[in-house]
C-alpha positions in Angstrom: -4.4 35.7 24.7 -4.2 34.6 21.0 -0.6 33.3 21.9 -1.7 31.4 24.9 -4.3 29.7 23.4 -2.1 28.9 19.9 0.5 27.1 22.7 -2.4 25.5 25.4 -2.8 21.9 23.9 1.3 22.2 23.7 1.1 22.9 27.5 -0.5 19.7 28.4 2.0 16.7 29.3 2.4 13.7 26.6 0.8 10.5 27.1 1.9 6.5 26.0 0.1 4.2 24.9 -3.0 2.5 27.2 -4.7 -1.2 26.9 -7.5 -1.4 24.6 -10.6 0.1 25.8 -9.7 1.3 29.1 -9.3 5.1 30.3 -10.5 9.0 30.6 -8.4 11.1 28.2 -8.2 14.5 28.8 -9.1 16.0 25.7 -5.9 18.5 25.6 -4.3 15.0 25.7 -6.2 13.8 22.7 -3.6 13.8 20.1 -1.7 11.0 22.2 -4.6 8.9 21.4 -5.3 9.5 17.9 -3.7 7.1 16.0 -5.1 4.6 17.8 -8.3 6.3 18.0 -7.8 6.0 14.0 -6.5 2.5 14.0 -9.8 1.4 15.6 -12.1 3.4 13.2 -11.9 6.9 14.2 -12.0 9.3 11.2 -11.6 12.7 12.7 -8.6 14.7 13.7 -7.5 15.6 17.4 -8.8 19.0 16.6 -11.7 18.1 15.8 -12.3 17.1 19.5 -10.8 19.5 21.6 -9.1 23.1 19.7 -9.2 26.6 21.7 -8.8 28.2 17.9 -11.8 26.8 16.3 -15.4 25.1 17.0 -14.9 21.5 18.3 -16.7 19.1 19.7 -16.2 20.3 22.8 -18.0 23.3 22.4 -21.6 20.9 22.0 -21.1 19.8 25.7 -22.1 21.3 28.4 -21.7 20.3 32.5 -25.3 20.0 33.6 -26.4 21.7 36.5 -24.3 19.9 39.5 -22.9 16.4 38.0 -24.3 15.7 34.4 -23.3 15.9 31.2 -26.0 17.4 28.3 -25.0 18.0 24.8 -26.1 20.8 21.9 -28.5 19.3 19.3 -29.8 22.3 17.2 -28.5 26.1 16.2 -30.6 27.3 18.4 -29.8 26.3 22.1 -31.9 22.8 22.2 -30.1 20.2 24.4 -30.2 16.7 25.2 -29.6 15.0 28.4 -31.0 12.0 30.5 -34.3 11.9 31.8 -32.9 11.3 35.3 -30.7 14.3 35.2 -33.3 16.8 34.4 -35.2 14.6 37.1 -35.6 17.5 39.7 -36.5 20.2 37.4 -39.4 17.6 35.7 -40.2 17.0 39.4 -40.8 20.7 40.3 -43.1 21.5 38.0 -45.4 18.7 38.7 -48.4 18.5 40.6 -51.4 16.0 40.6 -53.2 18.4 38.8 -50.2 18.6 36.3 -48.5 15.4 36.3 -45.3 15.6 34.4 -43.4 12.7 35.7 -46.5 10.6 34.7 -47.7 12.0 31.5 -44.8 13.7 30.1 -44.5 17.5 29.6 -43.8 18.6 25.7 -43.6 22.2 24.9 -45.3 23.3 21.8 -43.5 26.8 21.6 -41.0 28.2 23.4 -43.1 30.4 25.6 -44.5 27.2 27.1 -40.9 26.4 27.7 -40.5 26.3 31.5 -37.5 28.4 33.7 -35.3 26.5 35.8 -34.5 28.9 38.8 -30.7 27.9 39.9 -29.9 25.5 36.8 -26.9 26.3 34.9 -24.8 24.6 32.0 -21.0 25.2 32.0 -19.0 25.2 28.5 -15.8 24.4 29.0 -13.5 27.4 27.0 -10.1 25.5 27.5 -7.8 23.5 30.1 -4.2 24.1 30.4 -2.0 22.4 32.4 -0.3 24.8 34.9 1.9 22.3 37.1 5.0 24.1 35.8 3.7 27.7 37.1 2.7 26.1 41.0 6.2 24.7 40.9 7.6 27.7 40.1 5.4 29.4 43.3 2.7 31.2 41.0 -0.5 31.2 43.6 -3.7 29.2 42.1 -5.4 31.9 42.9 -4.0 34.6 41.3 -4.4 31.9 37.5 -7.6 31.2 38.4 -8.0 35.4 38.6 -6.1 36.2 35.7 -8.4 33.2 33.4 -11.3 34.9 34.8 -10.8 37.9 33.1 -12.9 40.3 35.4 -16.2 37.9 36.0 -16.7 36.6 32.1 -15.3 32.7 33.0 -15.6 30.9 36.2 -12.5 29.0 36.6 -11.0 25.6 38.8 -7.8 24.5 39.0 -7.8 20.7 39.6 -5.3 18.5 40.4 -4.9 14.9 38.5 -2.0 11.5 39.7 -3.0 13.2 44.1 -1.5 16.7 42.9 1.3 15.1 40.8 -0.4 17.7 38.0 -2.6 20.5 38.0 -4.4 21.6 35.4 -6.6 25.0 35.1 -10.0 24.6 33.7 -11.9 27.8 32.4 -15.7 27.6 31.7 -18.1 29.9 30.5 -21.8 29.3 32.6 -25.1 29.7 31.0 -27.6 30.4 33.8 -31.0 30.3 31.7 -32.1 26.9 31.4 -35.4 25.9 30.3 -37.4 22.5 30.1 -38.6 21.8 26.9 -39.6 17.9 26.8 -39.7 15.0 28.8 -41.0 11.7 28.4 -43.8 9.7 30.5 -41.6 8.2 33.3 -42.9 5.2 32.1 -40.7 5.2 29.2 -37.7 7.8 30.5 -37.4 5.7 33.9 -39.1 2.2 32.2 -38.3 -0.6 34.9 -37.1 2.5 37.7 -35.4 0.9 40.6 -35.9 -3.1 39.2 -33.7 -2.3 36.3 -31.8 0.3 37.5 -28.0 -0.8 36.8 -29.2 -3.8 34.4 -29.5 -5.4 31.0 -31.0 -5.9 28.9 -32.5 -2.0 29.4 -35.3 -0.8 27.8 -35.3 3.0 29.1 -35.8 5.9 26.9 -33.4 8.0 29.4 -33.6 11.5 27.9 -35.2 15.1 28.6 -34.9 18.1 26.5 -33.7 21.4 27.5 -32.8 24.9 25.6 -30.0 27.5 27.1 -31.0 30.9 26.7 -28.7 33.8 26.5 -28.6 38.2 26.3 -29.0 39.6 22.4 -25.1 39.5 22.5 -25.6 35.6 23.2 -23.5 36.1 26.6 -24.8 34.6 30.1 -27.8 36.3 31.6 -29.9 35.6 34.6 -33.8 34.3 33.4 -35.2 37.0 31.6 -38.4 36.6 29.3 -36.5 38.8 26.3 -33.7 36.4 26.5 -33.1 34.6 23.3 -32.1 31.1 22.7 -28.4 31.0 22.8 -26.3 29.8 19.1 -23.6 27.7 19.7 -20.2 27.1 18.4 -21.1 23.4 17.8 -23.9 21.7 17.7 -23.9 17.3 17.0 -25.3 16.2 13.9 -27.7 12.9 14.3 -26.8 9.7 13.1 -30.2 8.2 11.9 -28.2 4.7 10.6 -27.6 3.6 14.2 -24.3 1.4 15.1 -23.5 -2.7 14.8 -21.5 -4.7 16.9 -18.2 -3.8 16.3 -18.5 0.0 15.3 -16.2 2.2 16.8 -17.7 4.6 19.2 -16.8 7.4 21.9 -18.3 9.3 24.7 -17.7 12.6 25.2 -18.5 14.5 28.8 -17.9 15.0 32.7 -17.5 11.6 34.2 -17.6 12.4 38.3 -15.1 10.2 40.2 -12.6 6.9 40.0 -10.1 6.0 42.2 -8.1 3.5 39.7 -4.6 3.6 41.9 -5.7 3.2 45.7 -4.4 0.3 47.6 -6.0 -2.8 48.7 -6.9 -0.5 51.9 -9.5 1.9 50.2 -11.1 -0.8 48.5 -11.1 -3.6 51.4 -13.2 -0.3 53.3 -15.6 -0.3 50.5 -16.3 -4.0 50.0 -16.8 -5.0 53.4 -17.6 -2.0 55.9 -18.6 1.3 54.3 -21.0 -0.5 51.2 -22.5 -2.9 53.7 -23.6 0.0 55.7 -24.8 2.2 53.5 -26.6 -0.1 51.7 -28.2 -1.6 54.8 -29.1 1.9 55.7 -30.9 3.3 52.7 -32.7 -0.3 52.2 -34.8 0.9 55.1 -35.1 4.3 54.1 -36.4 3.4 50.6 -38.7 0.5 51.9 -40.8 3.7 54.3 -40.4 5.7 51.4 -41.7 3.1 48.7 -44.6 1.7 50.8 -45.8 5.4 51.5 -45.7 6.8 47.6 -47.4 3.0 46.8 -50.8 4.0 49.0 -50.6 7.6 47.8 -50.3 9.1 44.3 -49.4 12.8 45.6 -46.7 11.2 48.4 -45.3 9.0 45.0 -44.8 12.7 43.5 -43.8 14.2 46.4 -40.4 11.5 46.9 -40.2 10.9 43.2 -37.1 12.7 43.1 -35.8 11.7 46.0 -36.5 8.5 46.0 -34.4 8.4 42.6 -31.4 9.8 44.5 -31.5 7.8 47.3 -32.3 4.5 44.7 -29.7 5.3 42.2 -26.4 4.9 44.9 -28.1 2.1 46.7 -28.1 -0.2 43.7 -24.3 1.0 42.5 -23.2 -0.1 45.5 -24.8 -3.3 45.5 -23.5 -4.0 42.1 -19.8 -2.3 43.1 -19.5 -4.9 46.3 -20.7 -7.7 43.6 -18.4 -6.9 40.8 -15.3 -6.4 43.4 -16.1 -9.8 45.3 -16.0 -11.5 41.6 -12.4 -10.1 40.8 -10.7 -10.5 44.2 -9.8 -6.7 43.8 -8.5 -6.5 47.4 -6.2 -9.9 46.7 -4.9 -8.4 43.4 -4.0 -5.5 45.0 -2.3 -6.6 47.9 -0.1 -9.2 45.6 0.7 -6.1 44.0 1.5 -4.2 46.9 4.3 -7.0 47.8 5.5 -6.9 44.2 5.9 -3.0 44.3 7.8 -3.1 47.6 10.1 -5.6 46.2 10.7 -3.6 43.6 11.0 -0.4 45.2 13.8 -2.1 47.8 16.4 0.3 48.3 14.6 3.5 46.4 12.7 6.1 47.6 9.4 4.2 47.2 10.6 1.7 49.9 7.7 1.1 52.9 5.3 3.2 50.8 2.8 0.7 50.9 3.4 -0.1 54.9 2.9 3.7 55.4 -0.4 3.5 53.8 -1.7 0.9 55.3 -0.6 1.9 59.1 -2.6 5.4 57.9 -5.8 3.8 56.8 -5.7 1.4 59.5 -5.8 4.4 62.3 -8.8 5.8 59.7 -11.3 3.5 60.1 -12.7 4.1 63.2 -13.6 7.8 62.1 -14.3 6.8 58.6 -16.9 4.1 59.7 -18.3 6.5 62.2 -18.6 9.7 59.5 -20.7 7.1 57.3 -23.1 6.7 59.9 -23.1 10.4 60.5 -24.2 11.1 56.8 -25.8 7.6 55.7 -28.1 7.6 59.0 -28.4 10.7 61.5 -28.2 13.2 58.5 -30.7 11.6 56.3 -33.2 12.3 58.4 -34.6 15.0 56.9 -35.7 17.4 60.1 -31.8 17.0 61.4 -31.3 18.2 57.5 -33.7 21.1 58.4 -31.8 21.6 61.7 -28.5 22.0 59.9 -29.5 24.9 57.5 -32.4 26.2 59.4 -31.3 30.2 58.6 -31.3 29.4 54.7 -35.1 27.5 55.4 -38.0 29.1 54.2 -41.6 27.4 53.5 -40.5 26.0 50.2 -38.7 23.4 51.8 -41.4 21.7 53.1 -43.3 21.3 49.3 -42.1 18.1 48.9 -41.9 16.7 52.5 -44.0 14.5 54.4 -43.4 14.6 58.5 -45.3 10.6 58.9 -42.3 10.0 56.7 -39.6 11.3 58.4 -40.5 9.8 61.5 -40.7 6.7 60.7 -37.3 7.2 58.8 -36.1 8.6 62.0 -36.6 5.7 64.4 -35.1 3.6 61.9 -31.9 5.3 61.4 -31.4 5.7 65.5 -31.9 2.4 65.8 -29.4 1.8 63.6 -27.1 3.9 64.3 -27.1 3.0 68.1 -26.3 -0.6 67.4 -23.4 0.5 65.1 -21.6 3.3 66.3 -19.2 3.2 69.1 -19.7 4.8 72.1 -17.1 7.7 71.9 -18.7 9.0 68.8 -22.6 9.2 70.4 -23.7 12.8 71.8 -24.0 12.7 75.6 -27.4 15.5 74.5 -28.4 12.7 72.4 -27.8 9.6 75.0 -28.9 11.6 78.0 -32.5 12.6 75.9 -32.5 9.0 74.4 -32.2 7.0 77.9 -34.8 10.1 79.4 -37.5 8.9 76.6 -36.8 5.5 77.0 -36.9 4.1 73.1 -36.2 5.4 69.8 -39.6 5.0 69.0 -40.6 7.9 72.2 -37.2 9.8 70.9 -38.8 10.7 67.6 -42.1 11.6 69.1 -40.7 13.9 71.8 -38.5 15.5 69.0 -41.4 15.8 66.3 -44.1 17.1 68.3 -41.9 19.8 70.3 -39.8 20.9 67.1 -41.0 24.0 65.6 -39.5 22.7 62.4 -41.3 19.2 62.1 -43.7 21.0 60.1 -44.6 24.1 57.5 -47.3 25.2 59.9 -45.4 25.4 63.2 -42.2 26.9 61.2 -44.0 29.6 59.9 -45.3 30.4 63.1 -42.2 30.7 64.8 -40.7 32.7 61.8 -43.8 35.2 62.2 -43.0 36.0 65.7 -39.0 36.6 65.2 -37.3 33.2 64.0 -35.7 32.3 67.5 -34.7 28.4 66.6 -32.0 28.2 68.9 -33.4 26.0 71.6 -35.6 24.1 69.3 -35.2 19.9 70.1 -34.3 19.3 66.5 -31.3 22.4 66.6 -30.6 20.9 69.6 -30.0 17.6 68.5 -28.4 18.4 65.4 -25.8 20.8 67.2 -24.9 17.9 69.3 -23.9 15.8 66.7 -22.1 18.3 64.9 -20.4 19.1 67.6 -18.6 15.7 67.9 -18.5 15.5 64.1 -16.2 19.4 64.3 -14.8 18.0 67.4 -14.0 13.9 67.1 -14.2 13.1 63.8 -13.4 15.7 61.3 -9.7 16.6 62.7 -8.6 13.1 62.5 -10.5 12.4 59.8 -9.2 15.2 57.5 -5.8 15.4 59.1 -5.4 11.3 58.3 -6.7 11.9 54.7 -4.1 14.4 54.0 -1.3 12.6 55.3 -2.9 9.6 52.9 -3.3 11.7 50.0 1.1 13.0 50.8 1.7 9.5 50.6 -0.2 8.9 47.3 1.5 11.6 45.9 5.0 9.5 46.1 3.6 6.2 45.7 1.4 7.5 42.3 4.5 8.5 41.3 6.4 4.9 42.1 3.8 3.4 40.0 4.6 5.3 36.8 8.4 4.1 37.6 7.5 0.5 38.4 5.4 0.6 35.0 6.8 3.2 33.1 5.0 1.0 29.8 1.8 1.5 31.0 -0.4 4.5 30.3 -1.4 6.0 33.3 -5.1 7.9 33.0 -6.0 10.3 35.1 -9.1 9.6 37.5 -12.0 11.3 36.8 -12.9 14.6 39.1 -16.2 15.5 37.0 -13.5 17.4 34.0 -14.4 16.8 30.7 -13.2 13.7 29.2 -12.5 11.4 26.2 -13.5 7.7 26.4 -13.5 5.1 23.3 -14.1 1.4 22.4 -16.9 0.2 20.1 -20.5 -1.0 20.5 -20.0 -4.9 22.3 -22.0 -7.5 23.6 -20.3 -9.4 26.8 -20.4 -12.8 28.3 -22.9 -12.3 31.1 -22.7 -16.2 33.0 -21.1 -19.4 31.7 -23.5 -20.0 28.6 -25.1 -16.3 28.5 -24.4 -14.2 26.1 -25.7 -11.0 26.2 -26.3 -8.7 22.6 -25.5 -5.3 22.8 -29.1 -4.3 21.8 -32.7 -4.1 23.0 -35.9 -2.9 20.6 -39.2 -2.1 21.9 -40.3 -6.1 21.7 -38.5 -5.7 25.3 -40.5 -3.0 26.2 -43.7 -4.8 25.7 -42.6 -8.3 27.2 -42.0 -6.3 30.0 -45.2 -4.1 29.8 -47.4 -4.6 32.8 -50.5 -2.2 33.7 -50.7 -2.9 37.4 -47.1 -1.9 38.4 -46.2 2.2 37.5 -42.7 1.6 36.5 -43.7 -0.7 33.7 -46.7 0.4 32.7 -46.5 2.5 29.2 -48.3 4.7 27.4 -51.4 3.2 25.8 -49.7 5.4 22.3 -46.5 3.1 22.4 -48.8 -0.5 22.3 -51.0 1.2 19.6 -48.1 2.1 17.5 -46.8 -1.7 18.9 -49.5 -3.4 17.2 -49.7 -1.4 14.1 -45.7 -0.9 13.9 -46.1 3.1 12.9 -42.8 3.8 13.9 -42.3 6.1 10.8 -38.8 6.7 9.5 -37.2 5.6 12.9 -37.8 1.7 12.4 -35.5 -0.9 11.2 -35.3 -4.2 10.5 -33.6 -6.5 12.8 -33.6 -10.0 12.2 -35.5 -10.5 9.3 -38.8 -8.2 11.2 -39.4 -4.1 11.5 -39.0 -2.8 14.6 -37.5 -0.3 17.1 -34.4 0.4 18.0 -34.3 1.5 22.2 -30.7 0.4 23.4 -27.5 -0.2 23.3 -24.0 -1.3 24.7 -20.5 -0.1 24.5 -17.2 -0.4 25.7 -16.8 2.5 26.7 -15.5 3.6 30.4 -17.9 5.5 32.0 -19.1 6.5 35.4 -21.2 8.8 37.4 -21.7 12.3 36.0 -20.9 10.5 31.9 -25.0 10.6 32.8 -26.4 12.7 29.6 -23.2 12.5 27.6 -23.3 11.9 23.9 -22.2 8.7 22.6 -20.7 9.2 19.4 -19.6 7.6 15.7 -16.3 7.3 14.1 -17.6 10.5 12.4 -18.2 12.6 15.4 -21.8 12.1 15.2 -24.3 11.5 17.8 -25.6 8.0 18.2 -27.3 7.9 21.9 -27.3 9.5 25.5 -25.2 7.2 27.7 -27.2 6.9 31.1 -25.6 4.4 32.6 -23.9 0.9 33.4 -23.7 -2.4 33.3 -24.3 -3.9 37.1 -21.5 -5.4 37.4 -19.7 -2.7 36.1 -19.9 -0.2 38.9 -16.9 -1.6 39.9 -14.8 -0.2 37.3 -14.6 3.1 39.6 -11.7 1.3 41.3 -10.9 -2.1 39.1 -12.0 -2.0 35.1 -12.5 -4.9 33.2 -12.5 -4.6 29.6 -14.0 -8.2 29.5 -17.2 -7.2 31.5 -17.5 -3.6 32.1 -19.9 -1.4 29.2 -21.7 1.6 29.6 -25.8 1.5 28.4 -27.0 4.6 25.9 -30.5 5.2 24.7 -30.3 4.7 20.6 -30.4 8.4 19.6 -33.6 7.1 17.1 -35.8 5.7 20.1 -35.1 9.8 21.3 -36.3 10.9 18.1 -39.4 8.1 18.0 -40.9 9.3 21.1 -40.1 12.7 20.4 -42.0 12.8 17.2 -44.5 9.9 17.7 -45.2 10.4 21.3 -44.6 13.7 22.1 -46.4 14.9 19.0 -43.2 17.5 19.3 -42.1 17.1 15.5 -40.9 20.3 15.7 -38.1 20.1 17.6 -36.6 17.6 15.3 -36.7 20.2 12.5 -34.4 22.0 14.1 -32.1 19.4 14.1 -29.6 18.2 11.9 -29.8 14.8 10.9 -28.0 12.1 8.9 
């Protein structure tokens, strides 16, 4: 073991050089980078970020639960991560009664510290890139057994360049993850949906969490003698913040890009799969919005959905926007007929062609599996439907049926106008054209399905459980059965054949460019991003500074709407300016730092990661991006594209003057 892990940074494939700003490094990959890591301010080594011998900055990141990134702030477990990402957990503990997403929640000890059943961090022990052994017929299985050793790791090998390389990722996964802190939602999601994707940002994006661990600081189910876990790492805090100019880097588990496609996978997104979606959840989020606006429990109730529905919905508007503005599909098709007349003659030749004769046969099922998930599914009784031996009466917590319904018609009506006719259920058009209207549909199936509420479920669980002729399993079998049947063969079959020809024409890039650095796209592994804190020409005349201070946040500050409405501490402290150590003068007047912009290339799941100094140290929780940078999943723009972080000093402010939660930051090590 002690030999493989001496040799597992030498395992991983050499890297050139990249343009400036741009790219995901695998941290294995790391020492490629350095020296112009170095040349642009960075003062650390390569080991330093990523050694399987000795404590790195690695080992103070964590994957949070499902698609986040949180990082280790203290000796003793405490961890940082956005507000949003802990969003569910914050959610589940509140009531009216208890109001956490209002008020905030701040533990004052650690037994007030509140269990997360099902929430788990992943360390990551080491990657290793195994491409050679595959080749060589070794079965991914058998690594991923042999890494495991016996239970203690959980293991993934992932491919990067559409399985041009593999790499084997080993994690350790801490399953004892308690909420310590989160802020009034007024300052962790200050300006929700409106500023959602925009600057300037004013968002104090954070929550607080601790991962427990056994006596022997291994993995261990909730237990209340479990003892806060010591890490390997933990960041130190930067207190002197960062200028225009400074280098920085973010550190974490960025989720997905798809930087090489051709002009086909992006023409999809801009003008048919976006449009629909967005369409689609527009309607769902006006029900939802209206009803949470006339009731304060319903607002609770669909907080966190509403978030998850929201946070897409507004990418994708911003995505379309920012793809439009570059002419993304024209660039790539002139590149397309460049490549082919370069690849004349090799093995490369047609590649494109190929593609596009692939994606063109893909459509029709594409389109029609988007209005399978984006519509029919998101009805939340066909959700029910789908999983209805898993369902138990805590599903319904959090649901409202007057909701649904009204959800319901929507989405039939949409989906009927938009669908074509092959891929409709006959169950569905012969019970559709029996009611006589969408509208009737969703009655009939409400008020005869057993699982269209927690009363009438319960019932029928009380006398046996029998589902199988309910109108709701009914429904939902029929459209499964033409999304098995229709739609998934050709769907998945087509994608594979795409993904074959990727392989080959991934590998025709590196050869028609074999100057240019080729970063792999993300697939939520850890990763390496740098730049330095920027401002960016918004509009012809705008300039935009790459910082906001709590002036913002009361310009903005309006009682009679929830999202902007702040605590009545953070205008007291406003008019007095108490901010304590944390304040700093900023153009010739104190006040307080809240955010700031980098260029550094992010996307979803970089939520929660640590933006960091030239020393390693932690400077803010990146949570999220510029608008019209969402496009940077398939065309970055070093000009435009930055990712937004909370100042890690606005944390510590609301922590200390808000929270009243001192404490915490003793535990802390700051600079």
């Amino acid at each position: 073991m002690k030999k493989l892990l001496t040799t597992a940074v030498a395992l991983c494939a050499a890297l050139s050089m990249a343009i400036a700003d741009e790219g995901m490094w695998l941290p294995c990959l790391i020492g490629e980078r350095i020296d112009d890591m170095r040349a642009k301010g960075f003062e650390l080594t390569a080991e330093d970020i990523y050694s399987v011998n000795q404590a790195a900055l690695k080992d103070a990141i964590v994957l949070f639960g499902r698609g986040c990134t949180g990082e280790l702030v203290s000796a003793e477990g405490l961890l940082l991560t956005n507000h949003h990402c802990g969003y569910g957990q914050i959610q589940s503990h509140s009531s009216v009664e208890h109001d956490y997403l209002t008020n905030g929640f701040w533990a004052m000890n650690r037994a007030e510290e509140l269990p997360n059943p099902g929430l788990t961090v992943s360390f990551l022990v080491r990657m290793e890139d195994v491409t050679d052994q595959i080749a060589a017929g070794a079965k991914p299985e058998d690594i991923r057994t042999a890494a495991a050793e016996g239970g203690k790791y959980s293991t993934a090998i992932e491919s990067l360049y559409y399985n041009n390389k593999y790499y084997l990722f080993v994690y350790q996964v801490y399953r004892d993850v308690r909420l310590v802190a989160a802020p009034p939602s007024s300052i962790g999601k200050f300006g929700g949906d409106t500023d959602n994707w925009m600057w300037p940002r004013h968002t104090g994006d954070f929550s607080v969490f601790r991962i427990y661990a056994d006596k022997d600081n291994q993995p261990a189910d909730y237990a209340k003698d479990n003892v806060p876990y010591t890490p390997k790492r933990h960041f130190t805090i930067s207190t002197k913040g960062a200028e225009e100019g400074d280098f920085t880097f973010v550190y974490g588990f960025p989720g997905t890009t798809r930087e090489y496609v051709t002009s086909d996978f992006v023409d999809y997104t801009l003008n048919h799969s976006n449009p629909a979606k967005i369409r689609l959840r527009t309607k769902r989020l006006d029900i939802i919005t209206a009803a949470q606006e006339a009731d304060p429990a319903v607002r609770i109730m669909y907080a966190s959905k509403h978030a998850s529905i929201a946070n897409a919905w507004k990418k994708w508007q911003g995505e379309s926007l920012g793809l439009a503005r570059r002419k993304t599909v024209e660039k790539k098709l002139a590149y397309e007929a460049e490549f082919e007349q370069w690849a004349a003659g090799s093995e490369y030749e047609g590649i494109t062609r190929k593609l596009h004769d692939k994606y063109s046969a893909l459509l029709p099922y594409a389109v029609a599996r988007d209005y399978f998930n984006e519509a029919v599914y998101a009805i939340e009784l066909v959700g029910f439907a789908g999983r209805v031996d898993k369902l138990s009466e805590a599903n319904y917590k959090d649901y409202s049926p007057a909701i649904d319904k009204a959800v319901a018609v929507e989405m039939f009506k949409d989906f009927n106008h938009n669908v074509a006719p092959e891929f409709v259920p006959q169950w569905y058009t012969a019970k559709l054209n029996e009611c006589g209207s969408e509208e009737a549909l969703v009655e009939w199936l409400f008020g005869q399905s057993a699982l269209a509420s927690k009363e009438s479920f319960a019932a029928v669980v009380a006398e046996g459980g029998n589902f199988d002729e309910d109108p709701a399993v009914l429904l939902r079998k029929a459209f499964d059965e033409v999304a098995r049947t229709m739609i998934a063969p050709h769907y998945t079959s087509l994608n594979r054949e795409i993904t074959e020809l990727y392989n080959v024409y991934m590998r025709g890039q590196m050869a028609h460019q074999s100057n240019r650095t080729f970063y792999p796209d993300a697939n939520l592994t850890l990763r390496v991003a740098y730049g330095s804190v920027a401002g960016y020409q918004a509009a012809d005349g705008v300039y935009h500074l790459p910082y906001t201070t709590i002036d913002g946040i009361i310009e903005k500050d309006n009682p009679e709407i929830y999202d902007y409405d702040i605590p009545q501490s953070l205008r007291d402290i406003y008019a007095s300016k108490d901010y304590g150590r944390w304040g700093i003068e900023r153009d010739g007047k104190l006040t307080l730092p809240v955010a700031f912009l980098a260029k550094n290339h992010t996307t979803g799941g970089n939520s929660g990661s640590p933006i960091l100094n030239s020393k390693g140290q932690l400077l803010g929780i990146n949570f999220d991006r510029t608008w019209l940078s969402t496009m940077s999943d398939l065309d970055y723009d070093a000009d435009i594209c930055r990712n937004i972080s909370v100042d890690i000093r606005y944390v510590l402010f609301v922590i200390d003057k808000i929270g009243g939660a001192g404490y915490l930051i003793d535990e802390m090590t700051l600079d």
